[in-house]
C-alpha positions as CSV (number, residue, x, y, z in Angstrom):
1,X,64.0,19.7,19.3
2,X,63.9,18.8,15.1
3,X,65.7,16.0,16.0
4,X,63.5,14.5,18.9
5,X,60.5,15.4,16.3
6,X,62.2,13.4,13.4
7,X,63.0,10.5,16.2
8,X,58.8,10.9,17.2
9,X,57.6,10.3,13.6
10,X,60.5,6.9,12.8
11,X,59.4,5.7,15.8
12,X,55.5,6.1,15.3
13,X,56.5,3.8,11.6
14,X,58.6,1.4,13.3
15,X,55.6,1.0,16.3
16,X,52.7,0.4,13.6
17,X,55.0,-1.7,11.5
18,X,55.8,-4.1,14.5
19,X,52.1,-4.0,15.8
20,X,49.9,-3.6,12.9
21,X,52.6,-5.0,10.2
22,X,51.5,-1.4,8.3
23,X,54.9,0.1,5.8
24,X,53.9,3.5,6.5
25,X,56.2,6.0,4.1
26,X,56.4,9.9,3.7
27,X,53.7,10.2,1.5
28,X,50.1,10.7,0.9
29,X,49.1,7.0,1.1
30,X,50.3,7.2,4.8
31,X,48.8,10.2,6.1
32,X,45.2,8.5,4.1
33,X,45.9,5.4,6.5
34,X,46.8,7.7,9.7
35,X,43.5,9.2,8.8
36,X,41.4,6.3,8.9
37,X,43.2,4.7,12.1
38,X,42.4,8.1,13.8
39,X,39.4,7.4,13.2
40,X,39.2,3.8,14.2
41,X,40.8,4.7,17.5
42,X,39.8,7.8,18.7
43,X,36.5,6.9,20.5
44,X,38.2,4.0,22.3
45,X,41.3,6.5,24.0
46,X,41.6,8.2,27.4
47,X,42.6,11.9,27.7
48,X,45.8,11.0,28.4
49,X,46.8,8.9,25.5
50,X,45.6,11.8,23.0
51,X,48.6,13.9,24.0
52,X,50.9,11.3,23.1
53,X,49.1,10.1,20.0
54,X,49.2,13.9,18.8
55,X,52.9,13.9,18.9
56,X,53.3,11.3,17.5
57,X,51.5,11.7,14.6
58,X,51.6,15.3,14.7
59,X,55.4,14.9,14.4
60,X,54.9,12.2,11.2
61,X,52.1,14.8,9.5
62,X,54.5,17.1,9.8
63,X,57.5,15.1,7.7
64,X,55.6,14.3,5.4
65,X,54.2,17.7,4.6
66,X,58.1,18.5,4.5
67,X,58.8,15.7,2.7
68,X,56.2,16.1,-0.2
69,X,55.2,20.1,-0.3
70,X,58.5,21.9,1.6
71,X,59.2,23.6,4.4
72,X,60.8,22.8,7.8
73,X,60.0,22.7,11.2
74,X,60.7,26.0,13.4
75,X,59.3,27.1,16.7
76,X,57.2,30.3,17.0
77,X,55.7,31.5,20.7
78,X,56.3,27.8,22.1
79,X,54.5,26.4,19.1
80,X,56.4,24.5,16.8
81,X,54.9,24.0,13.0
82,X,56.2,23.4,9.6
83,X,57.0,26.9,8.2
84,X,56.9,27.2,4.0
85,X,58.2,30.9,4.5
86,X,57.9,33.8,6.8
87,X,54.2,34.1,6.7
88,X,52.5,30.4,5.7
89,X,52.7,27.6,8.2
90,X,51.1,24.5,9.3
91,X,50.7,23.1,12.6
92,X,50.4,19.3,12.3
93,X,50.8,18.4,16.1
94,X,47.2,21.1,16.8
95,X,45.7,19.6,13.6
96,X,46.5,16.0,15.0
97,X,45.0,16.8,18.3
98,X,41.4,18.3,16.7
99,X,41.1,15.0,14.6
100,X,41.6,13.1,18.1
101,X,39.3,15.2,19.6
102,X,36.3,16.1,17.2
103,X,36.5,13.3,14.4
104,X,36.5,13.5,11.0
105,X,35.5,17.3,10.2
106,X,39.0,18.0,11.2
107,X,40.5,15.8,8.9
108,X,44.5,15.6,8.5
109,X,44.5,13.9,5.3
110,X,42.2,17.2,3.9
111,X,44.7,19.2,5.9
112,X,47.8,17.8,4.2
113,X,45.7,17.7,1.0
114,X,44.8,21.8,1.2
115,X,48.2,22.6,2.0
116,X,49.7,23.0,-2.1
117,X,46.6,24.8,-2.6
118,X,46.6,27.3,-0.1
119,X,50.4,27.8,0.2
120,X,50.0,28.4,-3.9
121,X,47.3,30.6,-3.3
122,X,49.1,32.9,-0.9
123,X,51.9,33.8,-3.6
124,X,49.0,34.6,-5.9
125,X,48.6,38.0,-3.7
């Protein structure tokens, strides 16, 4: 499944690069451009395309959380996330979804921007 997640996120940058001639990277700049074309799209899609949208995306959140903060991608319950250790994760494909859904209180770019902060935090205990 990692690798079908890994092929979801190249194929999400090769897609917008074709269409939208965007050079979308594993970084921060990326997910802040992800974020604003959620938000230019998601009024315009049907129910249908959210579920595909969310994988997609979810899946490139997710790499570049890995990419830039650590951790790696592991199932729990039939939920896969991006697991820091036994006890901190983050679920970019549910976080994806909500932006979709509810706009831009549910953020991914503050979501990918929290994570150093609380993953930090949680050692501090």
């Amino acid at each position: 499944m990692e690798e079908q997640i890994k092929y979801l996120a190249q194929n999400l940058i090769s897609t917008l690069s074709e269409k939208l001639g965007v050079d979308l990277k594993y970084d921060r700049a990326s997910v802040e451009w992800i974020d604003g074309y959620i938000e230019r799209i998601r009024t315009n899609l049907e129910e249908a395309a959210i579920a595909g949208l969310s994988n997609s995306i979810g899946a490139f959140l997710g790499e570049c959380i890995i990419a830039n903060h650590g951790g790696q991608w592991r199932e729990s319950e039939g939920t896969w996330g991006v697991y820091f250790d036994e006890e901190n994760a983050a679920y970019p494909f549910a976080k994806v979804q909500k932006h979709l859904l509810h706009g831009s209180g549910d953020s991914i770019l503050s979501f990918y921007d929290v994570i150093p902060v609380v993953f930090s935090k949680s050692h501090e205990i």
